[in-house]
N, C-alpha and C positions, 0 to 999 in steps of 0.2 A: 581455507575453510570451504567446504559447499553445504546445499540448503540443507543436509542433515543436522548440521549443527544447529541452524535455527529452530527447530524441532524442540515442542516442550518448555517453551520460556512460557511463564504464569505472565495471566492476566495484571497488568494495573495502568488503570487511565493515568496519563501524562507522560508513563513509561517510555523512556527511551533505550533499553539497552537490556543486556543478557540476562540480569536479575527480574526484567519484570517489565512487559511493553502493551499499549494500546495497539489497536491496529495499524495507525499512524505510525506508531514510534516499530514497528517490526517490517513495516516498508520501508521505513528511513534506511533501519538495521540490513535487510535484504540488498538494498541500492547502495551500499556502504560497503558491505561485507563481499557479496556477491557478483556483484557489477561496477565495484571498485570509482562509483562515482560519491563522492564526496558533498552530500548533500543534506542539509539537515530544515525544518522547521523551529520556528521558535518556542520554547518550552511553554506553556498551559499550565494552569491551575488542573486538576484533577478535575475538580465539579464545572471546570466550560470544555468537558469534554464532545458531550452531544453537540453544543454550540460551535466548537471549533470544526467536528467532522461536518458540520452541513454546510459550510465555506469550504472545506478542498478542492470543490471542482474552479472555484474561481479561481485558488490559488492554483491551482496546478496551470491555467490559464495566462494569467494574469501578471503574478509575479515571478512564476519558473518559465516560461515559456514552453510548456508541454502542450503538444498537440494534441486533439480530440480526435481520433481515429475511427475507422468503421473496416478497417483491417481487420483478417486473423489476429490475433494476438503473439509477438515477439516472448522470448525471453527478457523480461527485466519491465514491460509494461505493466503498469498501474491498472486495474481496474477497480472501477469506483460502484457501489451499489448502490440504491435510495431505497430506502428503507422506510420512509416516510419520517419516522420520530429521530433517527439520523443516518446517519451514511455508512460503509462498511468501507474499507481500503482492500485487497491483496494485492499481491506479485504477483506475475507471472513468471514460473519456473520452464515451465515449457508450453507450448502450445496448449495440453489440457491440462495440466499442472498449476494449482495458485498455494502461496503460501500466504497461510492467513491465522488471526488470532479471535475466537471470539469471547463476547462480556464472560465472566465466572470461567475460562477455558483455558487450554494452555496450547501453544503455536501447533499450525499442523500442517502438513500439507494435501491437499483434499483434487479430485478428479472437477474440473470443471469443465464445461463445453460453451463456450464462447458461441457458435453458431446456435445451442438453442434458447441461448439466455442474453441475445444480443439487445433487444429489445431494453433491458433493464438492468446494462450496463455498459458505463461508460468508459471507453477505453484511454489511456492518456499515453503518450509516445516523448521521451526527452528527444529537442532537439540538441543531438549532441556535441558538445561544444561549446554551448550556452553557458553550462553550469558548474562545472568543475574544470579545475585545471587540468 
């Protein structure tokens, strides 16, 4: 599979998978599919959606051991946004490349530039090895 396939999967918060994914659950998908790293989050209720994205950055910290970068952006890094009312997730597909899902939308992959939206995004990096077999 490549990131064409994730292209067009419908929105639904708790989503995890090709029928229907939150932005969390199309990263998981993306890191799973793509990057063949075997990683998942623990399923959510639908409605502690917003509540769940505003803790990512700790989990990605804290209990995954991903690193907080100020790098260019890799292939297969996380970037995190604040949003204030909550957080957004994509992949990085390629350097200006993210795959992402938004509320009411369906998966896409969209031109982002890292260098002028550094400011107001957090970049997360797996230490690899950590997490997957």
């Amino acid at each position: 599979m490549n990131y064409r396939s994730l292209i067009g999967i419908p929105w639904r918060p708790g989503g995890r998978d090709l029928s229907g994914s939150d932005c969390m659950g199309l990263a998981i998908l993306a890191q799973n599919i793509l990057f063949k790293r075997k990683f998942d989050f623990t399923e959510y209720d639908s409605s502690l959606y917003i509540e769940e994205s505003l803790r990512m950055d700790r989990v990605f910290q804290e209990d995954y051991s991903m690193d907080l970068v100020s790098s260019p952006p890799l292939p297969g890094d996380w970037g995190v946004i604040n949003f204030k009312k909550c957080n957004h997730v994509m992949t990085f597909i390629k350097r200006d490349l993210v795959l992402h899902i938004l509320e009411g939308c369906t998966s896409r992959i969209s031109r982002f530039s890292y260098s002028a939206n550094s400011r107001r995004v957090q970049l997360y990096r797996y230490r690899e090895g950590n997490l997957w077999v």
